[in-house]
N, C-alpha and C positions, 0 to 999 in steps of 0.2 A: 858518927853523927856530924852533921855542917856545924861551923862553928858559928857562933851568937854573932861573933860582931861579922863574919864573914855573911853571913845573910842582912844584916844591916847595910853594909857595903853596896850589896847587889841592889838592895832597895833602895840607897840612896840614886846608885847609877842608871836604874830606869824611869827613865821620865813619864810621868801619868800622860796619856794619849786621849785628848777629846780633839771633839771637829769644832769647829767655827762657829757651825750652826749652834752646839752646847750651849757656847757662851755667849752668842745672839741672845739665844732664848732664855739664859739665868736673866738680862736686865729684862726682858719680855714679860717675863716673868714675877715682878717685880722683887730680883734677889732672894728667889727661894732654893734656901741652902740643900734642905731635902731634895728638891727636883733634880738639882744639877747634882746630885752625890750617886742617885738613881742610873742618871741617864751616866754616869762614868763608868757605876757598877754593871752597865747593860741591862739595868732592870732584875737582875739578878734576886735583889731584894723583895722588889717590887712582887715579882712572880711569887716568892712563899707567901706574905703578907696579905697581898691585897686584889682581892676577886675582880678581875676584869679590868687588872693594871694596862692592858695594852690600851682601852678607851679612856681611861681617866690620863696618861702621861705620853700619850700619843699626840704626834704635831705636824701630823698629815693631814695634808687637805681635805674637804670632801671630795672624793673622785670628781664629782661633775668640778669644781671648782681645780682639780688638778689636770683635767683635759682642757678646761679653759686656759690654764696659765701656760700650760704647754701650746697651745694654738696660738697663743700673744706670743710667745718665744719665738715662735716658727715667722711669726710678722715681723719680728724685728730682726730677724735673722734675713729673711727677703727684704728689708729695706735697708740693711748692710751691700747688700750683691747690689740693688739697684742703685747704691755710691756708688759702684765700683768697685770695692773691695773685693779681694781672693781670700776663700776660702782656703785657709791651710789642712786643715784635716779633711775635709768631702766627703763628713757624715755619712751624707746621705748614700753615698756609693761600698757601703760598708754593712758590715751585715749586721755588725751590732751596735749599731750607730746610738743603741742609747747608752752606752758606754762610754765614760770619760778618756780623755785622753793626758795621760802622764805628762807636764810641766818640761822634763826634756826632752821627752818626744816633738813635743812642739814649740823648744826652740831650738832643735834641727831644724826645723822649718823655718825658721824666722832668718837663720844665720845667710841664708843665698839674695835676699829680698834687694830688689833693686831699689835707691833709692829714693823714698820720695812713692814709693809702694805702697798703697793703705791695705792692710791685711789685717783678718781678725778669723781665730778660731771658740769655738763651744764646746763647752764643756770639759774644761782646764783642769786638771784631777794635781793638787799641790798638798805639800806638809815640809813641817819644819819646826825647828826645835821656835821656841819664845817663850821670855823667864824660866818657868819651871816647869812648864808643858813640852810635850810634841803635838804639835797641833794638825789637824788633815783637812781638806775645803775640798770646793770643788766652785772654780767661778764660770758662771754660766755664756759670758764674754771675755776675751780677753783683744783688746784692739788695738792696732798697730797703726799709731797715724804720725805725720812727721809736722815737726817746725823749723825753721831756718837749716832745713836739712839735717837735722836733728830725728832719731826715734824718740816715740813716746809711747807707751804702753795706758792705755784708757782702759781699767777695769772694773767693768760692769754686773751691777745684780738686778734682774728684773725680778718683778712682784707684781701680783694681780691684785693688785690694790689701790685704794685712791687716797690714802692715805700716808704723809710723810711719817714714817717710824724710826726711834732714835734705834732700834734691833738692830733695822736693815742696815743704818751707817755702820754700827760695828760689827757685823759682819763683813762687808766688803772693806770696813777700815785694817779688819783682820788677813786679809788678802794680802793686800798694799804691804804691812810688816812683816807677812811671810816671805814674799817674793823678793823685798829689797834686803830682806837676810839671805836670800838666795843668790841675789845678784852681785851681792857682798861676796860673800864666800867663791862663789863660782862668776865671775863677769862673762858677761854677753856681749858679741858685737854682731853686727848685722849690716852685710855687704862692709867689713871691716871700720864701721864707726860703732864706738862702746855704746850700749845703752845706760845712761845713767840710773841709780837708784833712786834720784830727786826726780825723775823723768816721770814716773807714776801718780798718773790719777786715778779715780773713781767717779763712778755715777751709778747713782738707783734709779732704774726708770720705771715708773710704774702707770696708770691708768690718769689721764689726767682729769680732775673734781672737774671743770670746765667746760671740758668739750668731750669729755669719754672715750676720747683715744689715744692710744696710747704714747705714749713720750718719746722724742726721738735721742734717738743714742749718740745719735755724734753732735750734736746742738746743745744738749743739755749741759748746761752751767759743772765743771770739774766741783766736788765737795772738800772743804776745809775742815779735815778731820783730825788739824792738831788737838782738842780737847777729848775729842774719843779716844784718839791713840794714848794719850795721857793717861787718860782714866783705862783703858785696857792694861797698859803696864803695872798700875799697881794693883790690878786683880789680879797679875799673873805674877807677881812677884812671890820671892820665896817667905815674904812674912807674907803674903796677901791675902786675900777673903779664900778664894778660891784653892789656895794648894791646904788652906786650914780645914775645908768641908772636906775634902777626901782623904 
């Protein structure tokens, strides 16, 4: 038989696995411990207990409302090309273009870029260890624009919404602390100038209250997300809310 502490061991060295979105939606949520213990166990739970878990814990759109946010995605992704920017992945020429594309898949791509190049690829498929999680995303932009001849990566989450939500910053706040652990670990250079980890922004762009169209991605104001990442850390920490619910 396994020995007691040798199955301890193992379960200390696997790190709990949630997505981004998880822990978007625990503050969404307003901190409900149950939901997020749910959505870790894959509903697992959910399923013997409670009759018609997939509608009650479900955080899918209405269709008609998820063909709409996909047809704003497809607008702001044509008014990326009409900057100018290159497309590094050319979705569209791929037959499963609704398929994310792995984080070093495309920065092979970023590494040839001449510079002073504005390029941005969709749908960024990223994970990485943070506190006491492994955590997996998927950023719907990720943009390549320059300063003083400098890269900078602008990473973006669009929402069909007209509303600022504190969710959507930590979410894409949770992006930003993936990738600059990434970029930690593994550095990047592109056309052999490093990208820095301080080099990363964000932006939520969503429907704007005012004029009901949508927000532009390279205009809109970078977000100051020291107090989220703040408050992310000690959710994910080994005393924290989060590694106690599961």
């Amino acid at each position: 038989m396994p020995d007691e502490n040798t199955e301890n061991q193992e379960a200390q060295m696997t790190m709990p696995l949630v997505r981004a979105t998880d822990i978007a939606e625990y503050i969404r949520y307003q901190s409900c411990d149950r939901r997020f213990k749910l959505k870790y166990k894959n509903y697992e739970l959910a399923k013997k207990d409670i009759p018609f878990y997939e509608l009650i814990f479900s955080t899918s759109l209405d269709p008609v409302l998820e063909v709409e946010g996909r047809k704003r995605e497809d607008k702001w992704e044509k008014s990326l090309k009409k900057e100018g920017l290159v497309d590094l992945i050319q979705r569209e020429q791929n037959s499963e273009k609704d398929k994310s594309t792995k984080w070093n898949d495309f920065v092979e791509k970023l590494t040839n870029l001449s510079v002073g190049q504005k390029a941005y690829g969709r749908e960024i498929g990223i994970n990485g260890k943070l506190g006491e999680f492994e955590i997996s995303g998927q950023i719907d932009f990720v943009i390549v624009v320059w300063e003083n001849e400098q890269p900078k990566l602008r990473l973006v989450e669009c929402k069909a919404s007209r509303k600022d939500r504190t969710y959507h910053r930590v979410q894409v706040a949770l992006y930003r602390m993936l990738l600059r652990q990434l970029i930690n670990d593994n550095p990047i250079t592109i056309n052999g100038i490093n990208l820095k980890p301080k080099n990363i922004e964000c932006v939520v762009v969503r429907i704007d209250e005012n004029t009901n169209k949508s927000q532009d991605i390279i205009k809109s104001e970078a977000l100051n997300l020291d107090t989220i990442e703040a408050d992310i850390n000690r959710l994910i920490a080994s005393d924290g809310v989060l590694k106690r619910i599961i």
